[in-house]
N, C-alpha and C positions, 0 to 999 in steps of 0.2 A: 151323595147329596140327597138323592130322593128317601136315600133309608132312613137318614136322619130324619127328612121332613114328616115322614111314615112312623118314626119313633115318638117325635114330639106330637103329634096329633094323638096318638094311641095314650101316651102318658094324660094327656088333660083326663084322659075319660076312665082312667086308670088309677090317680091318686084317690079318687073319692070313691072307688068301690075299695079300696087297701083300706083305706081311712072307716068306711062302715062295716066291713069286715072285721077289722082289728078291735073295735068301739062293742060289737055285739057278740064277738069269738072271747073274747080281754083277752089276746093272746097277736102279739105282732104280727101282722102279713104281707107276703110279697109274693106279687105276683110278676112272675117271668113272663112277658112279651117275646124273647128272642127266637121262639118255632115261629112265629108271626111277621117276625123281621126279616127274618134269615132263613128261609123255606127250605133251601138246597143245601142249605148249611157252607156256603162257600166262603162266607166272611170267618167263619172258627177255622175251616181247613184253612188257608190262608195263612190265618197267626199262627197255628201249629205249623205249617210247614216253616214257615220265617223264624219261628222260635226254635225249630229243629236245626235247617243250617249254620243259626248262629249258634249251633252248640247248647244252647241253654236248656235244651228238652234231647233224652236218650231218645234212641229208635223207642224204647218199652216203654215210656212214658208217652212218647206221642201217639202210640198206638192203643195202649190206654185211654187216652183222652177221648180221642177215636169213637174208642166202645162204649164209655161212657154218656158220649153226645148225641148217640145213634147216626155217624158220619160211617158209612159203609159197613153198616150192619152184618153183612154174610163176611166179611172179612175174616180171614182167619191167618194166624203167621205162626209157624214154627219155632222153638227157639234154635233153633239152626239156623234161620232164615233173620233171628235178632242178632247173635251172634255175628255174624254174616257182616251184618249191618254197623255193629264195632268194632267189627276189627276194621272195615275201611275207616271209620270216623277216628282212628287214631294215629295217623297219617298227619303230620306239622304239613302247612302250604310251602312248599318247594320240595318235598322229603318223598320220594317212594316207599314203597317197601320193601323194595331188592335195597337199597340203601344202604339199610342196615345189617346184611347179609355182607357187602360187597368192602364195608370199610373193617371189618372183623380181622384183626392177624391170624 
């Protein structure tokens, strides 16, 4: 609640430097607030991690994003250590993975 209120304040004083920027650049401008919002970066890690359990982001996508955003900059991960990371993510909810070992004639 207070980020939002922190967001909309920052926008009033925000639209009119885009708007005289854009007017004396003739070339669109947009300026990103979100280092300003989001300091620690916990609201992006957050939708990354929720976007990762739900399947819809790989381990190497989220880890990407990651590095992209400057969210745990020294980070560094193997593809061994990606790998790793799908073979658990391929596992159905009730299913092991002796499972599929165990039902084989």
């Amino acid at each position: 609640m207070i980020r939002s209120l922190y967001q909309n304040a920052l926008t009033m004083y925000i639209r009119p430097i885009e708007s005289e920027l854009s007017y004396k650049l003739g070339a669109p401008v947009k300026l990103d607030v979100t280092s300003a919002i989001d300091v620690d970066h916990q609201n992006e890690l957050n939708n990354i991690v929720s976007l990762s359990k739900a399947n819809l982001l790989s381990p190497r996508q989220a880890f990407g994003l990651m590095l992209a955003n400057d969210i745990m900059p020294g980070l560094t991960v193997e593809d061994s250590d990606i790998n790793l990371l799908n073979k658990k993510n391929t596992t159905k909810g009730g299913e092991n993975a002796n499972d599929n070992q165990n039902n084989q004639p």
